[in-house]
N, C-alpha and C positions, 0 to 999 in steps of 0.2 A: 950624489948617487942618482943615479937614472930608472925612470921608471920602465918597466916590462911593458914591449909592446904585444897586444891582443896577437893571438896565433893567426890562423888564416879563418878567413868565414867557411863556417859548415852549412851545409841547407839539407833540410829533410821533407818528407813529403809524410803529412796524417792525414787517416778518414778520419772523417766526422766524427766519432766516439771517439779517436784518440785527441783529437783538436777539443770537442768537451773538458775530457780531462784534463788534458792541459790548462787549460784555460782556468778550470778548479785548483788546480795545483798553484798557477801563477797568482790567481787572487789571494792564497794562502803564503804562500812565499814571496811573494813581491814582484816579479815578473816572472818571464818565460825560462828565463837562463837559469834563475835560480831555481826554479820548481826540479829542472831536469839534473842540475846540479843535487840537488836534495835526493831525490831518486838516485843517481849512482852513488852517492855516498851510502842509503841505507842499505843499497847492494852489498857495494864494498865491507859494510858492518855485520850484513848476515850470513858471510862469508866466515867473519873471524868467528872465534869461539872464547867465551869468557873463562876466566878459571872458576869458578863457580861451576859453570858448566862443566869443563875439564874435570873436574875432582866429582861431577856428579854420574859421569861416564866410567870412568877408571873405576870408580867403586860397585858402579854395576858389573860392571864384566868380572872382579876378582868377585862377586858376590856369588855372580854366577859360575865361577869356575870354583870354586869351592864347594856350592852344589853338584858337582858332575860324578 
């Protein structure tokens, strides 16, 4: 089996506050790619909705609609 080659190189441009952060991010995650990796994922996650949350929504609204 073969391994996947890297996509094409991306380049971006930070100010100085966003390069900071970075910079924090990468000494917490281990470099650069992963820190930004980490960031869109917890995107992607605050995105979804748990069912915990789901069932905590739905019972609102009938709660309130039974108030009406």
């Amino acid at each position: 089996m073969t391994a996947k080659r890297p996509g094409p190189a991306k380049s971006f441009r930070f100010t100085p506050d966003e390069l900071t952060l970075l910079d924090e991010m990468a000494e917490k995650h281990g470099s650069q790619k992963a820190a930004i990796i980490a960031g869109l994922n917890a995107l992607r996650s605050a995105r979804e909705i748990s069912d915990a949350q789901l069932a905590r929504l739905v019972t609102e609204r009938l709660t309130a609609r039974k108030g009406r």
